[in-house]
Kinemage of the C-alpha trace (Angstrom):
@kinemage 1
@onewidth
@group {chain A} dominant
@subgroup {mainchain}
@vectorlist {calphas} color= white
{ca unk a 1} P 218.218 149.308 80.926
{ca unk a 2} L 219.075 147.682 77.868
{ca unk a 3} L 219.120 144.594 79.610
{ca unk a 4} L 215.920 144.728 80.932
{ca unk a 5} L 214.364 146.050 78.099
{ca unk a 6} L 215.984 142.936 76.108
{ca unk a 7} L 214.440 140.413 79.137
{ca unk a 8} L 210.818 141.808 78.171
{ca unk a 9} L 211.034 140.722 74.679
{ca unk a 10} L 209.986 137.209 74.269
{ca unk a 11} L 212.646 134.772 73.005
{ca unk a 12} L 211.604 133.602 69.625
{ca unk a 13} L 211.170 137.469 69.085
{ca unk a 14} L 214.671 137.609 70.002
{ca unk a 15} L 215.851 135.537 67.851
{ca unk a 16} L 214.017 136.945 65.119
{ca unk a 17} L 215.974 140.545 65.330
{ca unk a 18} L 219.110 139.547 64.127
{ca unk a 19} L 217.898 137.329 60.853
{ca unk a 20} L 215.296 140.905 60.841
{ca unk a 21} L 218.298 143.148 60.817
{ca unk a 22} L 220.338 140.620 58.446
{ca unk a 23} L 217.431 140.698 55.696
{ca unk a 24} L 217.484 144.520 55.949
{ca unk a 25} L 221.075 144.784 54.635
{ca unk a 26} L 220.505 142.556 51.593
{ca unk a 27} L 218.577 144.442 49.453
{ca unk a 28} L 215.811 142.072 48.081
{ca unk a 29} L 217.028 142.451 44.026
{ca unk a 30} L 220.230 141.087 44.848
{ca unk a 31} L 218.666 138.257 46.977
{ca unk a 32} L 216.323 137.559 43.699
{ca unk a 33} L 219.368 138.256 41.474
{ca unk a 34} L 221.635 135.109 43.086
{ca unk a 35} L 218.717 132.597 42.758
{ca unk a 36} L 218.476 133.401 39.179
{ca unk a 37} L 221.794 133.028 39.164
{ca unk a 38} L 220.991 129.278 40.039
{ca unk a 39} L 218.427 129.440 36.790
{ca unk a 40} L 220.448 130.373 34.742
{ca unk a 41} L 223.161 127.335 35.467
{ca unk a 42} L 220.126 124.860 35.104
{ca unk a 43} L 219.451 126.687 31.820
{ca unk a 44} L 222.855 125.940 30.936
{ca unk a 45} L 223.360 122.535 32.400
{ca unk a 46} L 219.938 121.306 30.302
{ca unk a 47} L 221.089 123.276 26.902
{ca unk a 48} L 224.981 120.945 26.326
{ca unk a 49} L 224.024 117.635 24.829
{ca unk a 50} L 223.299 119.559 21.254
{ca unk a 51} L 226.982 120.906 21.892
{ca unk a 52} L 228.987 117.808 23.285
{ca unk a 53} L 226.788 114.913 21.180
{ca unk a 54} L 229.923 114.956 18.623
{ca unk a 55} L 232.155 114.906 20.865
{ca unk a 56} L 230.427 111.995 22.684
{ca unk a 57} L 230.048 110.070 19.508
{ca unk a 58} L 233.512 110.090 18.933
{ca unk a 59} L 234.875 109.683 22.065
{ca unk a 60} L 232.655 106.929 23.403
{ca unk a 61} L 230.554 105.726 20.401
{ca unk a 62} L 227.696 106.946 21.639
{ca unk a 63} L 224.378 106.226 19.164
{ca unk a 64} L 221.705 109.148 18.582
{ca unk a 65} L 219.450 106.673 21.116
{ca unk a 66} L 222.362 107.226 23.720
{ca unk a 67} L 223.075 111.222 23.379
{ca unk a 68} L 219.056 111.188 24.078
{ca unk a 69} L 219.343 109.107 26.850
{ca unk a 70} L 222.400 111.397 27.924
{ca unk a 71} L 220.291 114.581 27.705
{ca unk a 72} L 216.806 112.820 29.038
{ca unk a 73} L 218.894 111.829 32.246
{ca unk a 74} L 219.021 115.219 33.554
{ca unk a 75} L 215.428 116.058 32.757
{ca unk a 76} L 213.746 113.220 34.377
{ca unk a 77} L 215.852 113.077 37.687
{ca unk a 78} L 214.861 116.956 37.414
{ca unk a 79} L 211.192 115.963 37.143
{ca unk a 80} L 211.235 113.583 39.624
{ca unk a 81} L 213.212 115.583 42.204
{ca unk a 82} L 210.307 118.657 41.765
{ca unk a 83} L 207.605 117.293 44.421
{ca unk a 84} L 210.199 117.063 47.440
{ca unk a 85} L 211.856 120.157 46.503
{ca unk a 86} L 208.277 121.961 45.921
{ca unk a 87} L 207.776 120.494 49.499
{ca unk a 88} L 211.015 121.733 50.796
{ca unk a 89} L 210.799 125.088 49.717
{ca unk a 90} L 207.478 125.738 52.038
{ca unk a 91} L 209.138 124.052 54.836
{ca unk a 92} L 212.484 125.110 54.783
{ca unk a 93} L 212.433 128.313 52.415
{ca unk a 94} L 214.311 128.736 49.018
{ca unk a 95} L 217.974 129.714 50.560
{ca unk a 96} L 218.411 126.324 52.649
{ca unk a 97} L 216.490 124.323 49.910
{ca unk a 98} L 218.401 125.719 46.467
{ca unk a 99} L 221.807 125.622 48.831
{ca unk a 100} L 221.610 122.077 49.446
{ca unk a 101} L 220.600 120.450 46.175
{ca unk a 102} L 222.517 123.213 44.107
{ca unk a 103} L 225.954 121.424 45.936
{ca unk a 104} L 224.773 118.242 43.975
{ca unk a 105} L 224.995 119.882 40.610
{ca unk a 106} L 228.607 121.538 41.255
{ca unk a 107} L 230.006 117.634 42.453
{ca unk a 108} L 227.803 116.269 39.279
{ca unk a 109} L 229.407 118.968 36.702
{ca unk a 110} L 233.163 117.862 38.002
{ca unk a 111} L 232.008 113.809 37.930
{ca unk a 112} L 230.882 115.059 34.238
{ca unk a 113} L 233.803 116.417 33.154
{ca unk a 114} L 235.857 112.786 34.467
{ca unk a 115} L 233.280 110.631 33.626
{ca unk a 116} L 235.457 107.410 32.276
{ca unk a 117} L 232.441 106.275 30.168
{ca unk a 118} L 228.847 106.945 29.291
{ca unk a 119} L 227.353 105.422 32.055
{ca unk a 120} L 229.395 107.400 34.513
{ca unk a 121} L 228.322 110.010 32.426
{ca unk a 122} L 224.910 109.753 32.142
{ca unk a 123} L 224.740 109.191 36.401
{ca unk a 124} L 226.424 112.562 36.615
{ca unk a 125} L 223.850 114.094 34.722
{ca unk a 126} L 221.134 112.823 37.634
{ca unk a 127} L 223.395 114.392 40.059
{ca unk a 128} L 222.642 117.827 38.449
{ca unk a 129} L 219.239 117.540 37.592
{ca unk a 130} L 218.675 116.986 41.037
{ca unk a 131} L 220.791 119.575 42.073
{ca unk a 132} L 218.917 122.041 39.621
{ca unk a 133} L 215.605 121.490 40.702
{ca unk a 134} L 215.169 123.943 43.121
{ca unk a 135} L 216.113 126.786 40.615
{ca unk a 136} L 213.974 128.520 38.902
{ca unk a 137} L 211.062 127.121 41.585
{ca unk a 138} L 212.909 128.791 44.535
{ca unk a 139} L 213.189 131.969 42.537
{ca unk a 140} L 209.624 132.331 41.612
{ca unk a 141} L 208.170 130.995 45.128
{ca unk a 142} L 210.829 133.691 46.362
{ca unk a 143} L 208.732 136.214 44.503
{ca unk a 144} L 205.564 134.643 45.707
{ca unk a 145} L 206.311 135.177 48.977
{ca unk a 146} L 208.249 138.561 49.164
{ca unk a 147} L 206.565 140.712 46.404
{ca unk a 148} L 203.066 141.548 45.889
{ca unk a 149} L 200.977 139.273 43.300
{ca unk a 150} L 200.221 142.350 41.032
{ca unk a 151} L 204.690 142.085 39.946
{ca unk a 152} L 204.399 138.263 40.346
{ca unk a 153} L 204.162 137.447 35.938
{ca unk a 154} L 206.596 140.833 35.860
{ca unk a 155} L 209.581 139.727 38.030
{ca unk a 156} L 209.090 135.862 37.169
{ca unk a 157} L 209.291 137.384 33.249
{ca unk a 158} L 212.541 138.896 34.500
{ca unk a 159} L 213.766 136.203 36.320
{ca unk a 160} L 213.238 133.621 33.461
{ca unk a 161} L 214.859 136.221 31.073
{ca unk a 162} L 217.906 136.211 33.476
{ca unk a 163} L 218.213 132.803 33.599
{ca unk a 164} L 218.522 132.769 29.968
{ca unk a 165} L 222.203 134.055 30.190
{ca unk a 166} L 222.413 129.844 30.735
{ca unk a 167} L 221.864 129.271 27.199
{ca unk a 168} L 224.055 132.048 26.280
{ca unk a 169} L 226.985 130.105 27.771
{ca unk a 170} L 225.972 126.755 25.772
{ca unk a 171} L 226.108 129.123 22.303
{ca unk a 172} L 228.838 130.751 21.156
{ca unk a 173} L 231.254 130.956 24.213
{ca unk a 174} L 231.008 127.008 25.256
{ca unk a 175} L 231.207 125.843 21.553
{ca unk a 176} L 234.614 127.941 21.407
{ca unk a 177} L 235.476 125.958 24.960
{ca unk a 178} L 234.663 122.464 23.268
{ca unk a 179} L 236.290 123.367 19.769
{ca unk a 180} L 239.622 124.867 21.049
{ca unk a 181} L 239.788 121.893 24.065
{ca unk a 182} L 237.058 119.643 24.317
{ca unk a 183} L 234.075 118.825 25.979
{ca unk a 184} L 235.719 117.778 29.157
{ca unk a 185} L 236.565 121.173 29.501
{ca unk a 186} L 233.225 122.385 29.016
{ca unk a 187} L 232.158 121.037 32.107
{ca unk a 188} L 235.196 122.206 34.237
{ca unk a 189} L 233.969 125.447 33.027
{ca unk a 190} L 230.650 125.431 34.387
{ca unk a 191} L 231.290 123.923 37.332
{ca unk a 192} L 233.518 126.987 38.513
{ca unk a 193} L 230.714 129.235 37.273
{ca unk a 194} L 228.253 126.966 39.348
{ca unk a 195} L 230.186 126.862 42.609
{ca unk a 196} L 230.815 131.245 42.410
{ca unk a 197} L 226.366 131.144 42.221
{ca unk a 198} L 226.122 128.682 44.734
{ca unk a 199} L 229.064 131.088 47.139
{ca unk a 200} L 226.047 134.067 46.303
{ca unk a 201} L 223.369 132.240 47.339
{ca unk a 202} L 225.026 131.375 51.077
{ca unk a 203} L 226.125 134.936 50.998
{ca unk a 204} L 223.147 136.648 49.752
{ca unk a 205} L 219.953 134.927 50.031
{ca unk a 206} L 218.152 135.041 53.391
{ca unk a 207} L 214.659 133.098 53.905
{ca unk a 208} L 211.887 134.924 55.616
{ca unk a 209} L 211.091 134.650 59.283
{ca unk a 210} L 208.106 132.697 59.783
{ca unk a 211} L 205.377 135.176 61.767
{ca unk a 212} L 205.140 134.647 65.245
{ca unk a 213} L 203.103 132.132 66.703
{ca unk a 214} L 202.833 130.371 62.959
{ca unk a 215} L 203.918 127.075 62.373
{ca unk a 216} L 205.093 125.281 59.521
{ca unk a 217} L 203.259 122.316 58.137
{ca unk a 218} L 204.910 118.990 59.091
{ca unk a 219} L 206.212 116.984 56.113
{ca unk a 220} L 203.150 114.618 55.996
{ca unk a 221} L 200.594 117.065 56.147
{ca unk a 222} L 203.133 118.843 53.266
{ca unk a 223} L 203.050 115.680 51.058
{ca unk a 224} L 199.177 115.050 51.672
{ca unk a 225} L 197.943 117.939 50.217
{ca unk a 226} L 199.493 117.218 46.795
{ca unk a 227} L 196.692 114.998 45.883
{ca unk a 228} L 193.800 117.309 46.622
{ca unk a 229} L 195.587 119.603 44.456
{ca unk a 230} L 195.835 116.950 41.988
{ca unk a 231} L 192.396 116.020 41.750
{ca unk a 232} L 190.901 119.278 41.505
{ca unk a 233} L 189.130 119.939 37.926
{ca unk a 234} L 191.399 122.440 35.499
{ca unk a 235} L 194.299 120.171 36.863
{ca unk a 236} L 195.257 117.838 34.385
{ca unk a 237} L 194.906 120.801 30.997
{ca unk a 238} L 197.562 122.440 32.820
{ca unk a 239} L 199.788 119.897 33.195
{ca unk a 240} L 199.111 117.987 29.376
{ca unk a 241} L 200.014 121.331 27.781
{ca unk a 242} L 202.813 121.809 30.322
{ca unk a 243} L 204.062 118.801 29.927
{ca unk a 244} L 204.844 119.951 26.322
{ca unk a 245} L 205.431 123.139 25.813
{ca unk a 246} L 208.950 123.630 27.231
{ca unk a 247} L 209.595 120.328 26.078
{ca unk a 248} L 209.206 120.982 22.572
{ca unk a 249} L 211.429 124.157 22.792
{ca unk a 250} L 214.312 122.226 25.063
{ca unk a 251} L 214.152 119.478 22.972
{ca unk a 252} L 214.911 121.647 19.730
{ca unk a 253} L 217.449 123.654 21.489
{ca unk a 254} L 219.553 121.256 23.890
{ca unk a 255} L 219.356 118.156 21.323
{ca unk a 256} L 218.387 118.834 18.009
{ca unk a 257} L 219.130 122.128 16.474
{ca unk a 258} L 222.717 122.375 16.582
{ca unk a 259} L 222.833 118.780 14.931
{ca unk a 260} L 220.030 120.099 12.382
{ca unk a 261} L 221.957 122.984 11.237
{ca unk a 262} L 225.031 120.750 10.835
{ca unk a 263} L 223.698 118.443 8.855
{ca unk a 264} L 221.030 119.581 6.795
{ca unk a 265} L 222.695 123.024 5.625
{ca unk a 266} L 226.552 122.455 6.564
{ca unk a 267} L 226.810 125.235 9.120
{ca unk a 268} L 230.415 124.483 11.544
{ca unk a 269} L 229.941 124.063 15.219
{ca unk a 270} L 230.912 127.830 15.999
{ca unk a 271} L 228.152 129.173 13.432
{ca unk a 272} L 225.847 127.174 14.792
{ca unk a 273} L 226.593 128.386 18.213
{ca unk a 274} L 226.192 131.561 16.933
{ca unk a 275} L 222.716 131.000 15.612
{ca unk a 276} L 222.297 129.497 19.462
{ca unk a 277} L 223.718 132.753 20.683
{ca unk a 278} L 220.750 133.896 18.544
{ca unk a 279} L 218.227 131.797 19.688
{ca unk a 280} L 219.363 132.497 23.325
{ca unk a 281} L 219.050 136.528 23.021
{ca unk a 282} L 215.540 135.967 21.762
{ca unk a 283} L 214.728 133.901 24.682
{ca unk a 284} L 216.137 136.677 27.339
{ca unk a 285} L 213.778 139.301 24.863
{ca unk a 286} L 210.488 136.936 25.018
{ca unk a 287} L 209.599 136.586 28.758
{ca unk a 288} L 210.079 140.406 30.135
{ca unk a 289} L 207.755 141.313 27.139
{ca unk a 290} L 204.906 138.713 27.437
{ca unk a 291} L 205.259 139.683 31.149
{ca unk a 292} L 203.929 143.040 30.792
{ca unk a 293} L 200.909 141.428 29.554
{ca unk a 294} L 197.848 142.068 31.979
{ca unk a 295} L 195.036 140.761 29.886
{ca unk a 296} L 193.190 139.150 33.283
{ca unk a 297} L 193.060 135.283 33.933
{ca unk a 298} L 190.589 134.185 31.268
{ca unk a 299} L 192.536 136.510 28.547
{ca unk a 300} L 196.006 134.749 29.439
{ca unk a 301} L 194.318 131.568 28.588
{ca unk a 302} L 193.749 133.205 25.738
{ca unk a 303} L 197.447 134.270 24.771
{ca unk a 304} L 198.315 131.311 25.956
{ca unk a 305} L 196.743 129.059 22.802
{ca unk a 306} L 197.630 131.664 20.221
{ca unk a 307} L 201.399 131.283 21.372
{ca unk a 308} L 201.282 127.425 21.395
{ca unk a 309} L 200.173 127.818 17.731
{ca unk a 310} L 202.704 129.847 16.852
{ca unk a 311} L 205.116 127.326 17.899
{ca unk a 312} L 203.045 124.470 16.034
{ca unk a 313} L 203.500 126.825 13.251
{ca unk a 314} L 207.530 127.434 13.826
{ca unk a 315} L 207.770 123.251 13.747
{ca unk a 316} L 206.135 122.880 11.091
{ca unk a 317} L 208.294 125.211 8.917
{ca unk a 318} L 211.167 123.102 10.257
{ca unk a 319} L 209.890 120.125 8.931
{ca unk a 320} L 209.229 121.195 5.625
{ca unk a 321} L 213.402 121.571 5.158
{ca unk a 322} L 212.367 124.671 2.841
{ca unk a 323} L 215.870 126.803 3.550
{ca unk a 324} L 218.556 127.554 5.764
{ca unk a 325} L 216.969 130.974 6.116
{ca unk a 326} L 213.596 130.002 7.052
{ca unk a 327} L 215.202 126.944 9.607
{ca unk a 328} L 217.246 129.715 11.550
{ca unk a 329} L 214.242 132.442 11.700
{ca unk a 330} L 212.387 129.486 12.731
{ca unk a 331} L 214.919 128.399 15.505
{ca unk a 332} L 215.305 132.070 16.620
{ca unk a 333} L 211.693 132.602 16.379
{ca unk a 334} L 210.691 129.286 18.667
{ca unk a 335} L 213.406 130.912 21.256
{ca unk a 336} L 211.392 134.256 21.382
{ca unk a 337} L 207.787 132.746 22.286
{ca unk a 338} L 209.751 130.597 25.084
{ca unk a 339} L 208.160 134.043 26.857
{ca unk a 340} L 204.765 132.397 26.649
{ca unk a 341} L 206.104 129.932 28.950
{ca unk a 342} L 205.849 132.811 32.117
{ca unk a 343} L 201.841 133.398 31.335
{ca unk a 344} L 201.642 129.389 32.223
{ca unk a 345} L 203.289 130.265 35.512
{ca unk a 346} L 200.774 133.044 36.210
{ca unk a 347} L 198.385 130.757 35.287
{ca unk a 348} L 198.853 128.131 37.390
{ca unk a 349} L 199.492 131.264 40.432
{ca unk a 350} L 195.905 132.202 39.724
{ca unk a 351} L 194.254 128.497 39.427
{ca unk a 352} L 195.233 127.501 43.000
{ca unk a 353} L 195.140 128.981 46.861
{ca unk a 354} L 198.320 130.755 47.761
{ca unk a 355} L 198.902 128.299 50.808
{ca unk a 356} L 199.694 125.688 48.101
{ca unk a 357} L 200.970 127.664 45.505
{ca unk a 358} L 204.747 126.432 46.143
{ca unk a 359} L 203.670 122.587 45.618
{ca unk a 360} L 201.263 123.829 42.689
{ca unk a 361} L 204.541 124.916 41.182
{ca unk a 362} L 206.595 122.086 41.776
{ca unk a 363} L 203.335 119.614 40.488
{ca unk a 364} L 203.612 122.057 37.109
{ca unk a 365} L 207.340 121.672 36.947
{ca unk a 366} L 207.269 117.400 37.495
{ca unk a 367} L 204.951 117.825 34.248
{ca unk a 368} L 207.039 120.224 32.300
{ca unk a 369} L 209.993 118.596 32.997
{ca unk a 370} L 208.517 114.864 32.846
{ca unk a 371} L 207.851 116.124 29.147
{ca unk a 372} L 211.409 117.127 28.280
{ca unk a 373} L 212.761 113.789 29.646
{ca unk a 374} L 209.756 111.884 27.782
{ca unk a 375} L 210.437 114.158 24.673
{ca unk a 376} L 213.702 113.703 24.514
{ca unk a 377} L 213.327 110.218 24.500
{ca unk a 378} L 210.709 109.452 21.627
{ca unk a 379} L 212.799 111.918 19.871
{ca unk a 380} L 215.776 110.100 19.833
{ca unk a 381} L 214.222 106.974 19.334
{ca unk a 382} L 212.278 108.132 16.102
{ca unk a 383} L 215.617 109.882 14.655
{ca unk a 384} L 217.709 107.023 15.849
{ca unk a 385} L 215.329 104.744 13.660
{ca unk a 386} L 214.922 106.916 10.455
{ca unk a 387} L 219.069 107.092 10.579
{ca unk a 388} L 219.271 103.924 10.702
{ca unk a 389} L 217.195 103.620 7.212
{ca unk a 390} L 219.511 106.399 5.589
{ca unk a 391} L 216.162 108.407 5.832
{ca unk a 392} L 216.056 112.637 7.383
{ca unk a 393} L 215.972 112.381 11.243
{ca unk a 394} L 214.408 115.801 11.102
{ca unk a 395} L 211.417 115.264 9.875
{ca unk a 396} L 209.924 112.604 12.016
{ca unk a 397} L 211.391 114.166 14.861
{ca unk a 398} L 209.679 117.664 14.494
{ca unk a 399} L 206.061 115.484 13.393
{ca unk a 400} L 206.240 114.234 16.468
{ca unk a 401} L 206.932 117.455 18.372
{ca unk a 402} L 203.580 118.915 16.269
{ca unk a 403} L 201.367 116.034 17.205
{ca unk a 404} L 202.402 116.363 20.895
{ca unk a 405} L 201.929 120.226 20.967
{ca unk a 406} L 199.005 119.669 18.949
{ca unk a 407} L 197.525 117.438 21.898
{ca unk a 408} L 198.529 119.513 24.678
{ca unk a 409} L 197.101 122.304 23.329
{ca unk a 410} L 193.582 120.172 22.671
{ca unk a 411} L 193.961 119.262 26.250
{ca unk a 412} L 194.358 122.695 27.678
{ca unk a 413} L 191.189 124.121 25.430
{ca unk a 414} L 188.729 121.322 25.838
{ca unk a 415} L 188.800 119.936 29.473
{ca unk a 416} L 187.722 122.220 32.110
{ca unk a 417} L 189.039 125.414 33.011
{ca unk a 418} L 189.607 126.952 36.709
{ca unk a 419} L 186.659 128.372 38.064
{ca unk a 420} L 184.907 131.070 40.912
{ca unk a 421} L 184.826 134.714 41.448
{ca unk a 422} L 188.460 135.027 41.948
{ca unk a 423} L 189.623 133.267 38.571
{ca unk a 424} L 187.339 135.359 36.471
{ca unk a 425} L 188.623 138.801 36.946
C-alpha cells in the first residue's frame, strides 16, 4: 500500500518530501541565525585595517596610501562580486550561494595571516571580499523570501544588529590578539571563527523548494533584467546616497578612528579598542531600534535625511578636533545611527517588484560597497598628502567625508522619488 500510494505521487513531488521534511526540523531562527553568522565575519573581516595598519607599517613599510589600498581591496572586490552573487542567490538560493563564496574568505583569512608581503596581502583581502559578498544579502533575501514583508525592516534590523558582534571582535578582544602576538595571529583567529559559521551554514541552512511546476530564470534572462532595474527613475538617489552612507561610517571605523584616537589624543591601542568595543555596542543598539520604525514609505524617506544629517553633523564635530570627549561621543554616536542604514534596505524593498528584489539588493550593495572602496581610497590619498606636509590628516579626511554625505544626501532629496499606489502608503 505504501508502495502504491508512493507510485501515485509524481516524482519531482517526491523529491520534494524529504528537503520538505528536512526544512521542518530546522527551525527557521536558527537557519536565519547561521547566515548572520556569515554577517557578522564580513563585519569583522571589513573592520581590521584600523587595528593591523601599525603593525603593517612596521612590518612591511607600508605608507597611509598603502593601508588604504589594503582596506579598499576588500571593499571593491566586495562591490564588484554583488551583481553575480545578487544573481546567484535567485537562482541557486542563499545556502548553496553564501556556502560557496564564504569557502573563499576562510582560504583568504589563512593566505592573510602568511601573506610574505603586501601584495600577497592585499590579494588575500580580494579573496574575502569575494567570499563575503553573499552575507548579509543572503540573510536579508532569506527573510524576503521566508517571512512576511510586514517583519521584513524588523528581522533585517535584527540581523544587521547580529552581525555587529563582527566589529565586536575587531575592538577590544582582537586588539588584545594583535598586542599580546601580532597581527598574524589576528587572522588565524578569525579564520577558525569563519570556518565553525561556514560548518553552520552546511548544517543548518536549507533553501526553499521551488513550487511545483515553477521554473527558475536562466542566467541570461537573470543578468538582463538588471538594466531595466537600472534605468528606472528613483534609481540612481538610491544608489548616490548609498553609495555613501555606509561608506562614511566604515571608513571612520575600519581605517581611521583607531589611528585618530592614537594620534590626536594619545589613547594606547587597547583603549582605543575599547572605545571600538563602544562604538560596536552602539551599532548592535541602532538597527533593532530604527527597525521598529513603521512611519510608511514616504515617512522613511523622511527619517532617512534627518539621520544622514545627523551623521554630517557627527563629522563635522570630528573635524573641528574640539576634545577627546566630544571625538569619542562622536565616534560612538556615528556607530548608533549605522541603524539608519536598515530603513535604506526597506527602502529599496518597497521601490522595486518582489520578483527582482534579490538583484535590487545586490545593485544597492555594488553602490554601497563601491563607496567604501572609493572612500577609502580618496581618504587615504588626502591624509597620505596632508602627512606628507606635517599638516592634521584628520581634518581633510573628515571634509571630504561631509562633502560626499553632503552630495548623497542632495542626490537622494532632489532627483525623483519612487512612485504609484503601492509606494505611497
Amino acid at each position: 500500500m505504501l508502495t502504491e500510494a508512493r507510485k501515485a505521487v509524481p516524482k519531482d513531488q517526491q523529491r520534494s518530501v524529504p528537503h520538505a521534511r528536512a526544512q521542518a526540523a530546522i527551525p527557521l531562527w536558527a537557519m536565519l541565525a547561521a547566515l548572520s553568522a556569515v554577517a557578522a565575519m564580513s563585519q569583522a573581516f571589513r573592520t581590521v585595517a584600523t587595528l593591523f595598519a601599525g603593525e603593517l607599517k612596521l612590518e612591511f613599510g607600508a605608507s597611509t596610501q598603502e593601508i588604504g589600498l589594503f582596506a579598499g581591496a576588500f571593499h571593491l572586490s566586495f562591490a564588484l562580486a554583488q551583481i553575480p552573487i545578487g544573481v546567484a542567490l535567485d537562482l541557486f538560493g542563499p545556502r548553496r550561494t553564501v556556502c560557496a563564496a564564504f569557502l573563499l574568505a576562510c582560504l583568504g583569512a589563512l593566505v592573510s595571516a602568511l601573506a610574505p608581503n603586501l601584495p600577497v596581502l592585499i590579494a588575500s583581502q580580494v579573496l574575502i571580499g569575494i567570499g563575503c559578498a553573499p552575507a548579509f544579502l543572503g540573510a536579508i533575501v532569506f527573510v524576503t523570501n521566508r517571512y512576511p514583508a510586514r517583519q521584513f525592516a524588523r528581522l533585517s534590523g535584527l540581523v544587521l544588529s547580529f552581525s555587529g558582534i563582527g566589529m565586536l571582535m575587531t575592538g577590544t578582544p582582537l586588539a588584545l590578539v594583535v598586542e599580546t602576538w601580532s597581527w598574524r595571529a589576528g587572522f588565524l583567529a578569525l579564520a577558525a571563527i569563519s570556518i565553525l559559521a561556514l560548518a553552520a551554514n552546511v548544517l543548518l541552512v536549507r533553501d526553499e523548494a521551488p513550487a511545483p511546476g515553477r521554473d527558475r530564470p536562466n542566467l541570461l534572462a537573470a543578468f538582463a533584467e538588471i538594466g531595466p532595474l537600472l534605468a528606472q527613475r528613483h534609481t540612481l538617489g538610491i544608489l548616490l546616497l548609498g553609495g555613501v552612507s555606509y561608506a562614511a561610517f566604515l571608513t571612520l571605523r575600519g581605517l581611521w578612528a583607531v589611528p585618530m584616537l592614537m594620534d590626536r589624543h594619545g589613547f594606547g591601542l587597547v583603549v582605543s579598542g575599547h572605545i571600538m568595543l563602544a562604538t560596536s555596542l552602539a551599532a548592535l543598539l541602532g538597527p533593532p531600534v530604527f527597525g521598529l520604525l513603521k512611519p510608511g514609505n514616504r515617512g522613511r524617506r523622511y527619517w532617512i535625511v534627518a539621520s544622514a544629517a545627523v551623521y554630517i553633523a557627527a563629522f563635522a564635530a570630528l573635524a573641528g578636533q574640539s576634545s577627546s570627549l566630544v571625538d569619542v561621543a562622536a565616534v560612538v554616536l556615528l556607530g548608533f545611527m549605522t541603524g539608519y542604514f536598515i530603513l535604506q534596505y526597506a527602502d529599496v524593498r518597497a521601490a522595486y517588484a518582489e520578483e527582482v528584489v534579490g538583484r535590487a539588493f545586490a545593485v544597492f550593495n555594488t553602490a554601497i560597497f563601491l563607496g567604501v572602496a572609493v572612500m577609502q581610497w580618496l581618504t587615504g590619498l588626502v591624509g597620505s598628502f596632508a602627512a606628507g606636509r606635517d599638516a592634521d590628516p584628520f581634518l581633510p579626511v573628515f571634509a571630504v567625508i561631509i562633502v560626499l554625505l553632503a552630495v548623497g544626501i542632495a542626490s537622494f532629496v532632489l532627483l525623483p522619488w519612487p512612485r504609484g499606489k503601492g509606494w505611497e502608503r
